[in-house]
C-alpha positions in Angstrom: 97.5 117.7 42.5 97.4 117.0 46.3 99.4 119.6 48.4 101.7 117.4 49.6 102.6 115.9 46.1 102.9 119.6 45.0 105.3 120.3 48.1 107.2 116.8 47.8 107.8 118.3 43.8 109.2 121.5 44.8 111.5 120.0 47.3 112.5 117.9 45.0 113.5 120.6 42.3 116.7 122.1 42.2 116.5 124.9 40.2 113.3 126.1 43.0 114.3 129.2 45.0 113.0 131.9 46.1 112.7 134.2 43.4 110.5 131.6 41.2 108.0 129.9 43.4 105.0 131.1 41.9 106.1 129.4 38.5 107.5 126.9 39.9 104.0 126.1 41.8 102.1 126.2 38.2 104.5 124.5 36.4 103.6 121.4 39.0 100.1 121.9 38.6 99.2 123.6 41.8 95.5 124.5 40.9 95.3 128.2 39.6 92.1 128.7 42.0 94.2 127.8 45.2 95.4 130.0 47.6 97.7 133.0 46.6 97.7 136.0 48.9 95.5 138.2 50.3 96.3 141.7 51.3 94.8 144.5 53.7 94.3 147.2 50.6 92.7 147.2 47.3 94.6 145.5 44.5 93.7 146.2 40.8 90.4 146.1 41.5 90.4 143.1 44.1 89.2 144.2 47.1 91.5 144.4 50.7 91.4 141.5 52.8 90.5 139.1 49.3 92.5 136.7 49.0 93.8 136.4 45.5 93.8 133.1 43.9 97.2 131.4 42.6 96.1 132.2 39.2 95.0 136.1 40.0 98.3 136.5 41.6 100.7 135.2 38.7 98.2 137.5 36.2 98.9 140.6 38.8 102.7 139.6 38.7 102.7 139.3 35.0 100.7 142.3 34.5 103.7 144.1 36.7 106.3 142.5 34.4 104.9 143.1 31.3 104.6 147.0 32.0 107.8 147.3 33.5 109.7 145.4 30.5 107.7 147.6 27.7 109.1 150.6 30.4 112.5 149.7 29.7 113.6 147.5 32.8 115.5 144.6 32.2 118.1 141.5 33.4 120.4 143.5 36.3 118.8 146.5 36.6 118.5 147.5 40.2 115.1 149.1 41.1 114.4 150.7 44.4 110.8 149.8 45.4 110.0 153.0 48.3 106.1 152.0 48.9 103.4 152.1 51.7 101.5 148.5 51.0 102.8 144.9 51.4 100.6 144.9 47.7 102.9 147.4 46.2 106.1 145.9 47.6 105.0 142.3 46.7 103.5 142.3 43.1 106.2 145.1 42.3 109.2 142.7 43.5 107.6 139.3 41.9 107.5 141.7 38.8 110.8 142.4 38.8 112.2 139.0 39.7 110.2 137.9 36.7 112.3 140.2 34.3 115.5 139.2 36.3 115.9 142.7 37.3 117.2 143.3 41.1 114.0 144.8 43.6 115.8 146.7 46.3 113.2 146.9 48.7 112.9 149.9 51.1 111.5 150.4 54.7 109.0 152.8 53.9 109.4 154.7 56.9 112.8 156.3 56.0 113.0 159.9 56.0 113.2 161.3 52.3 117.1 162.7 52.8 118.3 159.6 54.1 116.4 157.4 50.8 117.2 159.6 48.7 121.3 159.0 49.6 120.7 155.6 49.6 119.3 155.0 46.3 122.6 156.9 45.3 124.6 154.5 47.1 122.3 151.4 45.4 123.0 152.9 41.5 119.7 152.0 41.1 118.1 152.7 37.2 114.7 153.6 38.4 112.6 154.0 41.6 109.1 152.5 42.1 107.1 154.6 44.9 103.9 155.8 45.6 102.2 159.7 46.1 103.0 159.6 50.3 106.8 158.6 49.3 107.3 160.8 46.5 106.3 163.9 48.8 109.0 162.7 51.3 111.3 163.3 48.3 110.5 166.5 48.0 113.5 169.0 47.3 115.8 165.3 47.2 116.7 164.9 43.6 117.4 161.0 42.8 118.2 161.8 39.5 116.6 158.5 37.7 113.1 157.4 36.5 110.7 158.0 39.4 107.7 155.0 38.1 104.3 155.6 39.9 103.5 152.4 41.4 99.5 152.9 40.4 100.6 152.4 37.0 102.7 149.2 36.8 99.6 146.9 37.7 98.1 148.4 34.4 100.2 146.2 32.0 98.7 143.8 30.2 99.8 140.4 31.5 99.4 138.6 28.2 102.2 140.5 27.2 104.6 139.7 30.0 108.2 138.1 28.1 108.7 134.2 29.7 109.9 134.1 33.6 113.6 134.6 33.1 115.6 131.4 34.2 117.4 131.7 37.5 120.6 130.6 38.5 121.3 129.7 42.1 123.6 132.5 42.9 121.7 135.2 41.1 120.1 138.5 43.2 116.6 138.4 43.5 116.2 141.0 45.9 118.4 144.1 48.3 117.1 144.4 51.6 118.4 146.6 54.6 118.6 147.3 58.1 115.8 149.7 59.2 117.0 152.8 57.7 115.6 155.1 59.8 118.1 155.7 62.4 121.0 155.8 59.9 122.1 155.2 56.6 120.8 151.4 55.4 123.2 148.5 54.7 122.4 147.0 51.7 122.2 143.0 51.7 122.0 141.0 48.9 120.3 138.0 48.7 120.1 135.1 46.0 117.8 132.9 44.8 119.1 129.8 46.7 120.2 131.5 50.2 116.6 132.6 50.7 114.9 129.6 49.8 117.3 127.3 51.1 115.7 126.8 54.8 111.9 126.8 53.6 113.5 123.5 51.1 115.4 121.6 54.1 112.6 122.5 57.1 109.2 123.8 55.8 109.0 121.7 53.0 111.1 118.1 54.4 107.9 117.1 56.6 104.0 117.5 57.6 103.2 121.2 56.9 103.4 122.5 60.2 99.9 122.9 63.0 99.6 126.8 62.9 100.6 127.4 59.1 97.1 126.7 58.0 96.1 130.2 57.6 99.1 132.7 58.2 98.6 136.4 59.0 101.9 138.1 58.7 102.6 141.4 60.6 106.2 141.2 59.5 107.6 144.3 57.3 107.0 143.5 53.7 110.0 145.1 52.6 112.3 142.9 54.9 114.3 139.6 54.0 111.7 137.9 56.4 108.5 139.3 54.4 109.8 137.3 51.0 110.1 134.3 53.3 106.9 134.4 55.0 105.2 134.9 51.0 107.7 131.8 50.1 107.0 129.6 53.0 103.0 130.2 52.7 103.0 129.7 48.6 105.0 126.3 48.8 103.3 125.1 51.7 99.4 126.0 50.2 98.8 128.1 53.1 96.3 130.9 53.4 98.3 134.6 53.7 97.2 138.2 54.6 99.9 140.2 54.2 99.3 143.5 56.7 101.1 146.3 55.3 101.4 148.1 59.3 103.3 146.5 62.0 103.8 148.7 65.2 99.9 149.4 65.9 98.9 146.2 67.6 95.5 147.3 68.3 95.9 146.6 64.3 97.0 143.6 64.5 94.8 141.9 66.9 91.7 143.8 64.9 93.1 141.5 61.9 93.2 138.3 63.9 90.3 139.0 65.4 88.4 139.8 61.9 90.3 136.9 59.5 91.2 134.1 61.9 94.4 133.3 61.5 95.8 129.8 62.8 99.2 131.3 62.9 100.7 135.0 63.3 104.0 135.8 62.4 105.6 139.2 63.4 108.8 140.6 65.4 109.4 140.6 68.8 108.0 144.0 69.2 104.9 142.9 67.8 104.4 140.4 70.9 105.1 143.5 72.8 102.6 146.0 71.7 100.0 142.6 72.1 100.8 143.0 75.9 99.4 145.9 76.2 95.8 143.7 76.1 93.9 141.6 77.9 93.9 139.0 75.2 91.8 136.1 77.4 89.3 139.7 76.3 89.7 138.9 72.5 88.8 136.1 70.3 92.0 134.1 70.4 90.6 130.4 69.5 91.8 130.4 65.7 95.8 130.8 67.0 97.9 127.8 67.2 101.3 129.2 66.4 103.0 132.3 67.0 105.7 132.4 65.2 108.9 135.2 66.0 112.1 136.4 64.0 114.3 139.0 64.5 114.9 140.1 68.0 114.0 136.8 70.2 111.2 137.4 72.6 111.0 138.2 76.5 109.4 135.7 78.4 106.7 137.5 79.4 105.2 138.7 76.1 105.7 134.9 75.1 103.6 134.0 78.0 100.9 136.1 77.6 100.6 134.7 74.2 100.6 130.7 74.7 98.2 130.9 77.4 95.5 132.1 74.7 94.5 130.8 71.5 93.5 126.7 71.0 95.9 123.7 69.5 95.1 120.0 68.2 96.5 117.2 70.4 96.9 113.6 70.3 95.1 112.3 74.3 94.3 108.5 75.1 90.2 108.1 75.2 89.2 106.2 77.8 89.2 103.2 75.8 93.0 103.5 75.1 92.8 104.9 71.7 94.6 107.8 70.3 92.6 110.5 69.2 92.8 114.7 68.5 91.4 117.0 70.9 91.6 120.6 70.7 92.7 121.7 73.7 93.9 126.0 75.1 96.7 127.4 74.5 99.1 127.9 71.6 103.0 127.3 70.8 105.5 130.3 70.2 108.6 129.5 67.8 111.0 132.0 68.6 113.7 132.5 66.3 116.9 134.7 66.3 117.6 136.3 62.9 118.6 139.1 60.8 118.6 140.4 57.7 121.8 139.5 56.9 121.3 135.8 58.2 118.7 134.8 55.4 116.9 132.8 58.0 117.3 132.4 61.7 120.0 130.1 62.6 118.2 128.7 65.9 115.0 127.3 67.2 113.0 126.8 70.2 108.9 126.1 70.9 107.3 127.6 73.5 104.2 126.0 75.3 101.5 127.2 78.2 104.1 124.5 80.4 107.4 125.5 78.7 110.0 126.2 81.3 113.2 127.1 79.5 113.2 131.0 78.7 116.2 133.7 80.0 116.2 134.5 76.8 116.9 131.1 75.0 116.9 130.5 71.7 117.4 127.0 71.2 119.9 124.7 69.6 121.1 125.4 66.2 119.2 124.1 62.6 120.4 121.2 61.2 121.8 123.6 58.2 123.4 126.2 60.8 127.2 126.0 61.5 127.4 128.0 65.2 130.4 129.2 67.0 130.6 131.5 69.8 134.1 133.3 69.6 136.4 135.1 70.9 136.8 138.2 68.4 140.7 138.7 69.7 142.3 135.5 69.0 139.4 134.0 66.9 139.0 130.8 69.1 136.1 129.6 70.6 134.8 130.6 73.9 134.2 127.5 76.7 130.7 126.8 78.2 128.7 129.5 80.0 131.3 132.1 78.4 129.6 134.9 76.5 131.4 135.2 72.9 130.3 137.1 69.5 127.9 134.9 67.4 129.5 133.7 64.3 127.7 131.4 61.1 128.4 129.7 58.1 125.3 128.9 56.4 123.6 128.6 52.9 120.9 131.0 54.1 123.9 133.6 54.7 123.6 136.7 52.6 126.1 137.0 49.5 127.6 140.5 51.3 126.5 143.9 51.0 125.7 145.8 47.6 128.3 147.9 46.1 130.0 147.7 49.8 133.3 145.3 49.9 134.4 146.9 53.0 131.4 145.6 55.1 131.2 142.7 53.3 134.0 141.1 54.7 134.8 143.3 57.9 132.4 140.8 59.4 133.8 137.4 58.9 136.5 135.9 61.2 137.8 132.3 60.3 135.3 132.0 57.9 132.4 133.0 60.1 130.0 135.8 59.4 129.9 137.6 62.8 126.0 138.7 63.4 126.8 141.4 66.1 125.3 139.2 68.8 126.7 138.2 72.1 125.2 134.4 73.5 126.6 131.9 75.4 125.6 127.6 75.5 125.1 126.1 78.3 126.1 122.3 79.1 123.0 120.9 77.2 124.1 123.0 74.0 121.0 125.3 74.3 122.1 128.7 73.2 120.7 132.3 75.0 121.4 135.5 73.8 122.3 138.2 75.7 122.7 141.5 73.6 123.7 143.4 70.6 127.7 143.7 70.6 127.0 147.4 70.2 125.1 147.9 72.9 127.1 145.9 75.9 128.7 148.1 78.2 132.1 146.9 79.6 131.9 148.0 83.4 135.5 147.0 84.0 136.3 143.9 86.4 135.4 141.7 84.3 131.6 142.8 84.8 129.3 143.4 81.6 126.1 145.8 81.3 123.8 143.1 78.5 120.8 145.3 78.1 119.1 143.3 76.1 119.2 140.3 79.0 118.7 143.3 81.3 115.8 144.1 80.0 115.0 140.8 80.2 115.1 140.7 84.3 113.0 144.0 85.1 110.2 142.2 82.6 110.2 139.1 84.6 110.7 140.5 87.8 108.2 143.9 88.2 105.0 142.6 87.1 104.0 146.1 86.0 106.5 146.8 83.4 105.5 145.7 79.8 107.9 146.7 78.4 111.8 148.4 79.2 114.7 149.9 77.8 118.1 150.8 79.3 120.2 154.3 78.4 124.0 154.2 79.1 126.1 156.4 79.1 130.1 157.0 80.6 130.3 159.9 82.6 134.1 161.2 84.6 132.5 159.2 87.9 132.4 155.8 85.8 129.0 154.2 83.7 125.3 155.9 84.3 122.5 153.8 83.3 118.8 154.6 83.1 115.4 152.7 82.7 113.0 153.3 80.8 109.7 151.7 81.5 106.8 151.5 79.7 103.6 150.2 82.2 100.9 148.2 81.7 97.6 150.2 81.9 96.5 149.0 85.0 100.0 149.8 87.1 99.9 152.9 88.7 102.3 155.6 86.7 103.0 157.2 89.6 104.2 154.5 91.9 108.1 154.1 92.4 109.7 150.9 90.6 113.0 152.0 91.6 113.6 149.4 94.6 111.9 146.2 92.4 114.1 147.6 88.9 117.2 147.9 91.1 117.1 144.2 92.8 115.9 142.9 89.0 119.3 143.7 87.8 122.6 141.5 88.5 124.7 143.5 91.4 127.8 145.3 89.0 124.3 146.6 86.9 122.1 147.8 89.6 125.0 150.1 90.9 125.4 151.9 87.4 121.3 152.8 87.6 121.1 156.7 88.1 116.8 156.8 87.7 113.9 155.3 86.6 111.6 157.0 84.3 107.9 155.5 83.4 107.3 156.5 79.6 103.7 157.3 79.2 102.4 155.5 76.1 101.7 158.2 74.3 105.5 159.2 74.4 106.3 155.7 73.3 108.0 155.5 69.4 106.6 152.9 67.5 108.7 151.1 65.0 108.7 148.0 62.7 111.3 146.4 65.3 112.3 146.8 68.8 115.7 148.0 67.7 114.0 151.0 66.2 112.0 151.8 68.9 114.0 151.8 71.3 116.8 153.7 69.8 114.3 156.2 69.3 113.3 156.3 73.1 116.9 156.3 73.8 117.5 159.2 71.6 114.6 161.2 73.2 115.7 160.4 76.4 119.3 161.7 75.7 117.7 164.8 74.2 115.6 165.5 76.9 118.3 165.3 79.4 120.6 167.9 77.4 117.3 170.2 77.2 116.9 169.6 81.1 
């Protein structure tokens, strides 16, 4: 059957979501020898970078299930999954999903004391993990089955019971925040909330220029990573699935080596990308860039559209419409989070694209947006910064075995996200910072580090990248920036005067310093949040040892 008649079936199916495409897909009569996923290590025997087929796939998934069910894992049981390769996390959760077990899938760069609590706090049966992340255990006792994950790709798949049969509101996976600045936050997800937005705008027209051939430097273990697997299965895409995000002398190795027509990653990808000369690199197969999470700066968007080659429709001289491949690429940005199940905005960047300041669109058709004030629950006017709130069917069903968080952060039947944004008169949205990290400099005046941030970029050519320390001292707020440089800026040189006139006036009088992060002192991390509370944290330290 044709793609599209395969992607017209599935969006025609109810009982499709997420935890039951690769059935779904067979049951259809996708072709078994089309295109499952590749990944960058060796599966069962498949070598990295192989793509499996559709058919090798569901036998690697049924080879999981069938091993884990003779193991004792059944309908409900939670199962941490604390592994190093997309593979591992992947094959492990469609193996679980098959039994209608729960996969709570880990970041697997948590410290061992701090997974070790957590799997406490999930009242998880058993824990799938790997040799690197069962030394991080060490001398942290979780106190249930510890199942090598070399072993579960031994079943025999003939063997695996039938798929168990979904319901819309069932789990099919736990993801978390990162985890490795505090204790994770459990979020549940169900098999309709995280399938609903690939049904109503990946599979409702054309598959999109770009998703041809998808490399994916998202973290596997995040809500984004079952997306991005989702989106590429229904759609008959082409998917490498890189197991490491924060190198992105990695990442551009992989696009340069497989040829990707799209990449998808976080905004911290696009930033470790800047530190190249990508007009250097072979760029030609990238039509889309594709962003979650954190939205982008403007300048690591820019750096990207202006490389990489798209198909568009010019007028031949004899009047006729016809496709040209032409430089330069489009960036989707979208703002999202775990708990949002998809991002609730969209915007396309272009080589010619003019709206940035950290925009991120208008709202998806599915999206219900209100900016709000959190003290009297209204709605803020025009230009007025207020705390993001949705209500959406890719909204997260709460928290695991947390009631407390689960509804701390609705308000009038919103879900508040913990982001401030304002709309302007056109009803394009911008985001402006983390509610956590705003700094209220009396007067009505505001420290927004993430928009901040967003200035110096734009403004000091020689900053790739920037963070902002606050901090409340007897004389009123300190701020300081941290800037990492591109390679060719001088480290030495002063950025004090071009930082200080980057920044809005009631900012630029709170700024104490600015201190240039040599790379090699710069913490890498799956997202920017990470990262730079990590640089913040070592920045605080290092004062206090000063």
């Amino acid at each position: 059957m044709a793609s599209t008649s395969i992607r017209a079936a599935l969006a025609a199916d109810p009982d499709v979501g997420a935890g039951n495409v690769l059935h779904k897909l067979i049951e259809h009569g996708a072709p078994l020898d089309g295109p499952g996923i590749a990944f960058d290590v060796d599966v069962d025997g498949f070598p990295a970078w192989q793509g499996l087929t559709l058919g090798e796939l569901r036998e690697r998934a049924a080879a999981r299930a069938a091993w884990l069910h003779a193991n004792g894992i059944g309908r409900r049981d939670p199962v941490a999954i604390y592994v190093s390769s997309s593979a591992d996390c992947f094959l492990n959760w469609m193996g679980l999903v098959w039994l209608g077990a729960i996969p709570a899938l880990m970041n697997p760069n948590i410290p061992g004391d701090i997974a070790a609590a957590y799997i406490a706090k999930l009242r998880a049966t058993a824990l799938i993990t790997d040799a690197a992340h069962i030394e991080r255990l060490t001398g942290h006792d979780v106190d249930i089955p510890v199942i090598d994950a070399a072993d579960t790709g031994t079943g025999d798949p003939a063997a695996a019971p039938a798929p168990f049969k979904l319901h819309a509101d069932d789990p099919i996976a736990i993801t978390h925040s990162s985890g490795t600045t505090r204790m994770p936050t459990a979020v549940v997800h169900s098999h309709a909330s995280l399938f609903h937005a690939t049904r109503k705008i990946r599979l409702s027209g054309p598959r999109a220029q770009g998703t041809e051939r998808i490399l994916s430097a998202l973290p596997a273990p995040h809500a984004a990573g079952i997306m991005t697997i989702n989106h590429a299965l229904s759609n008959r895409s082409e998917l490498l699935f890189l197991s490491q995000q924060s190198d992105g002398g990695a990442v551009l190795d992989a696009i340069e080596q497989w040829k990707p027509t799209g990449v998808f990653g976080f905004a911290v990808t696009w930033s470790e990308l800047a530190r190249f000369d990508l007009e250097q690199h072979d760029m030609d197969s990238v039509a889309l860039w594709f962003n979650t999470g954190d939205c982008a700066h403007e300048p690591h968007i820019r750096n990207l559209v202006n490389v990489g080659s798209r198909n568009t429709v010019v007028r031949s001289a004899e009047g006729r419409a016809v496709v040209q491949r032409v430089k330069g690429s489009s960036f989707v940005d979208g703002l999202g989070s775990t708990e949002m199940g998809h991002s609730a905005f969209h915007i396309t960047h272009g080589p010619d694209t003019e709206r940035y300041g950290r925009c991120v669109g208008v709202p998806h058709v599915f999206a219900d947006v209100a900016l709000l004030d959190t003290a009297t629950g209204e709605e803020v006017p025009v230009g007025r910064v207020g705390h993001f709130g949705l209500k959406s069917p890719t909204l997260a069903p709460g928290y695991w075995n947390d009631h407390v968080n689960t509804y701390r952060n609705r308000l009038n039947g919103y879900y508040l996200t913990g982001d401030l944004m304002f709309r302007d008169e056109e009803g394009y949205y911008y985001h402006v910072d983390r509610a956590v990290d705003s700094v209220d400099l009396g007067g009505g005046n505001w420290l927004y580090t993430a928009m901040s941030e967003e200035q110096i970029l734009r403004a000091v050519p020689d900053v790739r990248d920037c963070t902002i320390v606050s901090f409340k001292t007897d004389a009123g707020v300190v701020s300081d920036v941290l800037l990492s440089l591109h390679e060719s800026a001088d480290p030495a040189a002063d950025h004090t005067d071009a930082v200080t006139a980057a920044l809005s006036p009631a900012v630029a009088a709170t700024l104490r310093k600015v201190v240039v992060f040599p790379d090699e002192n710069i913490v890498t991390g799956p997202t920017g949040k990470v990262r730079k509370f990590l640089m913040r944290q070592r920045h605080l330290a290092e004062m206090a040892n000063a």
